[in-house]
C-alpha positions as CSV (number, residue, x, y, z in Angstrom):
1,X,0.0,0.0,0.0
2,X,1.5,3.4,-1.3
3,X,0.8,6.1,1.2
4,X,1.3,10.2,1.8
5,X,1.9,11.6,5.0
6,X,0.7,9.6,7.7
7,X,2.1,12.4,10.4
8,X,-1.3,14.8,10.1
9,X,-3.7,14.4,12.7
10,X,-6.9,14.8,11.9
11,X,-11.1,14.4,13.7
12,X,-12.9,11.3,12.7
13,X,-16.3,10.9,14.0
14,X,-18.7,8.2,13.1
15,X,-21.4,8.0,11.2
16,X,-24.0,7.0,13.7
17,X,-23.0,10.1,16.3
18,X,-23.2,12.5,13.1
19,X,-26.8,11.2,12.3
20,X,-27.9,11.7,16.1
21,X,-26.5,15.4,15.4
22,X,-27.9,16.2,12.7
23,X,-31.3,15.3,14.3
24,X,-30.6,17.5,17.5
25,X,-29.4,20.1,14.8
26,X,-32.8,20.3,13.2
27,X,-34.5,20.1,16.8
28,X,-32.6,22.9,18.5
29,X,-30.2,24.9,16.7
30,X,-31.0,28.4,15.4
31,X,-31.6,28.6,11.6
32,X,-29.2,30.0,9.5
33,X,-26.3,29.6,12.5
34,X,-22.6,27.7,12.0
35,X,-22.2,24.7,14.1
36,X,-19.2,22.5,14.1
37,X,-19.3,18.8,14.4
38,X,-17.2,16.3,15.6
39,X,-15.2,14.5,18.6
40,X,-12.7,17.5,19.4
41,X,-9.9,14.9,19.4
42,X,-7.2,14.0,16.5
43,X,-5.5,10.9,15.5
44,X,-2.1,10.5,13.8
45,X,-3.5,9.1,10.1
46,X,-0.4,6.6,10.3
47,X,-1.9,5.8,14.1
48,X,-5.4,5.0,12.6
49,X,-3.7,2.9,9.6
50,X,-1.8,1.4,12.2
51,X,-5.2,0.3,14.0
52,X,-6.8,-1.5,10.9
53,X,-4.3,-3.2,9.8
54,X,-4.0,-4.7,13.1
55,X,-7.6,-6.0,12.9
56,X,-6.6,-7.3,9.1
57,X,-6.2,-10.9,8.6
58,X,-3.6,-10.2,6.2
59,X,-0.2,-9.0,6.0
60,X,0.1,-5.5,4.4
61,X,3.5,-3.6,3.6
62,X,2.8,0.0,4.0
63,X,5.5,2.3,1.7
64,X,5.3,6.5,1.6
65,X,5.4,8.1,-1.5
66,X,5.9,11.5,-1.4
67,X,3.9,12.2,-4.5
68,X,1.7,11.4,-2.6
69,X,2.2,14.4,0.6
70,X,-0.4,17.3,-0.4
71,X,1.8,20.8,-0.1
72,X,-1.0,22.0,1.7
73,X,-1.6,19.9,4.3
74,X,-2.7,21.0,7.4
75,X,-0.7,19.4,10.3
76,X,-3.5,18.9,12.8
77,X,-7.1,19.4,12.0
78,X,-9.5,18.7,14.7
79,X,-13.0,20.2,15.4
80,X,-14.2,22.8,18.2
81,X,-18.2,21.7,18.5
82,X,-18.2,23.7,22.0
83,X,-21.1,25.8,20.1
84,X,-23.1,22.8,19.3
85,X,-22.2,20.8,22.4
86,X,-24.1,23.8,24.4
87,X,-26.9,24.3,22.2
88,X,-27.6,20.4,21.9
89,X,-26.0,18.7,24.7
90,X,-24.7,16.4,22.5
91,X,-21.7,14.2,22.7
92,X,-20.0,11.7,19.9
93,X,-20.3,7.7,22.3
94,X,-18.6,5.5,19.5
95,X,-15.3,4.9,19.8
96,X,-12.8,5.1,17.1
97,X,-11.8,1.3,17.6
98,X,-15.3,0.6,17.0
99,X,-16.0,2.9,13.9
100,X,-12.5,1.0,11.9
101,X,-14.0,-2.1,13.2
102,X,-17.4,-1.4,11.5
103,X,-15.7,-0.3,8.5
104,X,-13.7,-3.5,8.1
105,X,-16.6,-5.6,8.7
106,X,-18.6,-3.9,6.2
107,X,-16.2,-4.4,3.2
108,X,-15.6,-7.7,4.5
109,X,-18.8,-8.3,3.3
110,X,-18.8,-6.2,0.0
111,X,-16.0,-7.7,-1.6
């Protein structure tokens, strides 16, 4: 597997807490505001990879290509929902372990 940077950081959050959001978001937030969603915390992408290909069944040989890096690339991007949080009370519950888990296992089953 040929892979860029795998130093940035960056906010996942899964699907299931983004549905729940966007349902208090219609409830309870004022129309025509900004909100920010997600978990407020970032993972290392080479961290994440490192995660699901530890719950692989095969052997995978990660190798950086630096065509690959994007000049742009912003170092650590992670989410401030401190707006929404107060407006909804909402809080992401599934883990990240959970959310690669539930990816795997879905295209387990796809291919």
């Amino acid at each position: 597997m040929h892979v860029g940077n795998l130093d940035s950081k960056r906010d996942f959050t899964d699907v299931h807490d983004m549905v729940q959001a966007y349902i208090l978001a219609a409830e309870k937030c004022k129309n025509g505001e900004a909100y920010n969603l997600g978990t407020g915390v970032s993972y290392r992408i080479g961290d994440v990879l490192d995660k699901l290909i530890a719950l692989s069944s095969v052997s995978i040989k990660v190798e950086s290509d630096e065509s690959l890096f994007r000049p742009s690339d912003i170092p650590d991007l992670r989410c401030d929902a401190t707006k929404f949080k107060e407006a909804t009370g909402w809080e992401p519950t599934v883990p990240l372990q959970k959310t690669l888990q539930d990816v795997l296992d879905y295209w387990r089953g796809v291919v």
